[in-house]
C-alpha positions, 0 to 999 in steps of 0.5 A, spaced: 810 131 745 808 126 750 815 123 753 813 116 755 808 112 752 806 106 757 804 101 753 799 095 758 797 089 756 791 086 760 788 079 760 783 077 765 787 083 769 780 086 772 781 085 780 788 088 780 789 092 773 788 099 777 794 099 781 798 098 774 795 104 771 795 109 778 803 107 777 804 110 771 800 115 770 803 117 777 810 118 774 813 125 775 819 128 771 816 126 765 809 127 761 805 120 761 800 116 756 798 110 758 795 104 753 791 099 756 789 094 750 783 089 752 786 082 750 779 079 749 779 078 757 774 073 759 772 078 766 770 086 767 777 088 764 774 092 759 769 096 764 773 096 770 779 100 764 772 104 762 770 106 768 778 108 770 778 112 763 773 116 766 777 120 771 784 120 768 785 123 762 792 120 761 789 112 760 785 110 752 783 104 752 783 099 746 779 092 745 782 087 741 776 083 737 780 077 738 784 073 744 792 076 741 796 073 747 802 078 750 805 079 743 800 081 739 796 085 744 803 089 746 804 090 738 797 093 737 799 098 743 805 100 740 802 101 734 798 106 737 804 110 741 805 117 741 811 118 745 817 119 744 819 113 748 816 107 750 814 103 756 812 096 757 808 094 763 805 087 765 796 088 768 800 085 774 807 089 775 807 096 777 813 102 776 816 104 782 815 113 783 820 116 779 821 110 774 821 113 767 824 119 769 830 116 772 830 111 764 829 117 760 835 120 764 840 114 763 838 113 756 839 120 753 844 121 757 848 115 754 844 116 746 841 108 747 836 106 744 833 101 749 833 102 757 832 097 763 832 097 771 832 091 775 825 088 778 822 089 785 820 082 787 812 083 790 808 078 793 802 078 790 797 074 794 801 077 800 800 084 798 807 085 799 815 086 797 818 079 798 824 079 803 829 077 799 831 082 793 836 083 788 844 087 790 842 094 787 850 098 785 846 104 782 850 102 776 849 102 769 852 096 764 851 095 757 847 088 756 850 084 750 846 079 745 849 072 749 847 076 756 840 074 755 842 066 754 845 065 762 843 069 769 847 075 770 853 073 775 853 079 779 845 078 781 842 071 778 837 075 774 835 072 767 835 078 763 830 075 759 825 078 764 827 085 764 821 090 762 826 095 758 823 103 755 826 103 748 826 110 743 820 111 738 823 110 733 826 103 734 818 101 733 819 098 727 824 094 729 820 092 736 815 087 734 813 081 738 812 074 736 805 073 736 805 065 735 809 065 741 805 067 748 811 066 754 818 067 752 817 073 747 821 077 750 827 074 750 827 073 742 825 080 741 831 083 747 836 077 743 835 079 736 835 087 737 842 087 740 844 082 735 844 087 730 847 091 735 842 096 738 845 099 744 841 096 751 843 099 757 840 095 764 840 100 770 841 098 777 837 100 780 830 097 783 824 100 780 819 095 776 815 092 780 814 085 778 809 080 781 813 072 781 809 066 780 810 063 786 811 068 792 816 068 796 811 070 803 805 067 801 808 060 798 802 062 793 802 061 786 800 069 784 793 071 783 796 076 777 799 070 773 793 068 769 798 066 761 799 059 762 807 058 762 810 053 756 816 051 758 817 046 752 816 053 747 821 055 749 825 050 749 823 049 742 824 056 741 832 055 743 833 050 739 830 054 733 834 059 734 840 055 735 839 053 727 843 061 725 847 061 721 850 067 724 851 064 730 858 061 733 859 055 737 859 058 743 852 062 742 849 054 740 852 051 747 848 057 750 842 056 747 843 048 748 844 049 756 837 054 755 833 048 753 835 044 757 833 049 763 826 050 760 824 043 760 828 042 767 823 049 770 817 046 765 817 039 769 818 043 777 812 047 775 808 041 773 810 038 781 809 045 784 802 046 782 801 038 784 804 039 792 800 044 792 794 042 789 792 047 785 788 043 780 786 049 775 794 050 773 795 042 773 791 040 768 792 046 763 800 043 764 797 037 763 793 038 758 798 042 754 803 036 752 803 029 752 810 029 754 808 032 761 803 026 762 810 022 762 813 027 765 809 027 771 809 019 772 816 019 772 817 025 777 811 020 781 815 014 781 822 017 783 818 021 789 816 013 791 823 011 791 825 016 795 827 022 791 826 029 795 827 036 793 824 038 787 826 034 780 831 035 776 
């Protein structure tokens, strides 16, 4: 019986998808399987993840016919999982040694169901670990359905971001939206302890995660390769606002996420104008014609002498 099946989504991922799969099938302590799923990339993903499955045993490779985005290609891995566990790691992040092991120990020796650790900032285009990280107590909290709608008090962290191990039987249930390419992490995290399933968030630093933007270099990352929807998101929120099993309390939660959605969506469009990054600028621009408004509100309040970013 293998213990953790990691399940690692791939798209465009050919320059740095090598540090990804070495990083979990390094993993002591625990027996290792790694499913890398090909999402239609557009670059040498496929043969590069090939050429890995050559020398190391513990890497199957699937292909999807079909561009499926992050939720569908995690879904189509899962499916494939043998372990008894379950590990989601993103083409551009890496675990730190001993991870797993540590997440299978914390889990089992609670009996949850869903386990996660707090992220290493890494810098990609800097090749390093940013300066500033997360406050790291070793303890263990168990995060609630209304966690996932504001920043954690003791680190400012959105839990929306955490790439948690869950049980294998809870596979039936962990199923990713497929419609939606940035955020469905949050939904499938936010509907799971809404019914109550027991999910644990150890303190302790050992996924490394690459920013968008990094703290060292100031670049946008070269690991970053989905297009950021900020306005799904924020349509996502009010979407789930309409429950009917939500109280009013739940609802003002979700009303001050859309807001901030919307508010990240109009400094993304800003950051990658200052830095002139054309590629990421007309995609955001193309995406909505809201954007296009937005940008010319936030150019016109910037010539009245508007500093900062925009609000």
């Amino acid at each position: 019986m293998i213990d953790v099946s990691v399940i690692l989504p791939a798209y465009n991922a050919a320059r740095f998808i090598r540090r990804a799969v070495d990083s979990a099938l390094a993993q002591d302590g625990v027996s290792v399987e790694v499913i890398a799923v090909n999402d239609a990339s557009k670059d040498d993903t496929l043969a590069v993840l090939r050429e890995l499955a050559q020398t190391r045993p513990g890497l199957r490779v699937l292909d999807n016919a079909a561009n499926l985005g992050p939720g569908g290609t995690r879904n189509a891995g899962i499916a494939a999982a043998q372990g008894r566990w379950i590990a989601i790691l993103d083409a551009d992040d890496a675990f730190a040694p001993g991870r797993l092991a540590r997440l299978v120990s914390v889990a089992e020796g609670q009996g949850a169901g869903i386990v996660a650790d707090l992220p290493v900032f890494y810098d990609m285009a800097a090749g390093q670990a940013a300066r500033t990280q997360l406050p790291a107590s070793g303890a263990v909290q168990e995060v609630r359905q209304a966690d996932f709608l504001e920043p954690d008090s003791a680190t400012g962290l959105d839990f929306g971001l955490l790439k948690p191990m869950f049980r294998a039987d809870l596979r039936d249930r962990w199923h990713y939206a497929e419609g939606v390419r940035h955020g469905e992490d949050f939904e499938l995290y936010f509907d799971l302890t809404g019914q109550g399933e027991r999910f644990l968030l150890l303190h302790e630093a050992l996924y490394v995660f690459s920013t968008r933007i990094g703290e060292i270099s100031g670049s946008f990352s070269p690991g970053s390769v989905t297009d950021v929807d900020y306005r799904g998101i924020a349509a996502q929120s009010r979407r789930l606002a309409a429950r009917a099993d939500l109280d009013a309390g739940m609802r003002e939660l979700l009303a001050v996420r859309e807001a901030n959605a919307l508010r990240a969506n109009r400094r993304y469009g800003w950051t990658a104008l200052r830095k002139r990054d054309k590629a990421r600028l007309f995609a955001w621009l193309k995406r909505d014609p809201a954007n296009r408004r937005d940008m010319l509100a936030m150019v016109m309040a910037k010539l009245r002498g508007h500093r900062g970013l925009p609000d």
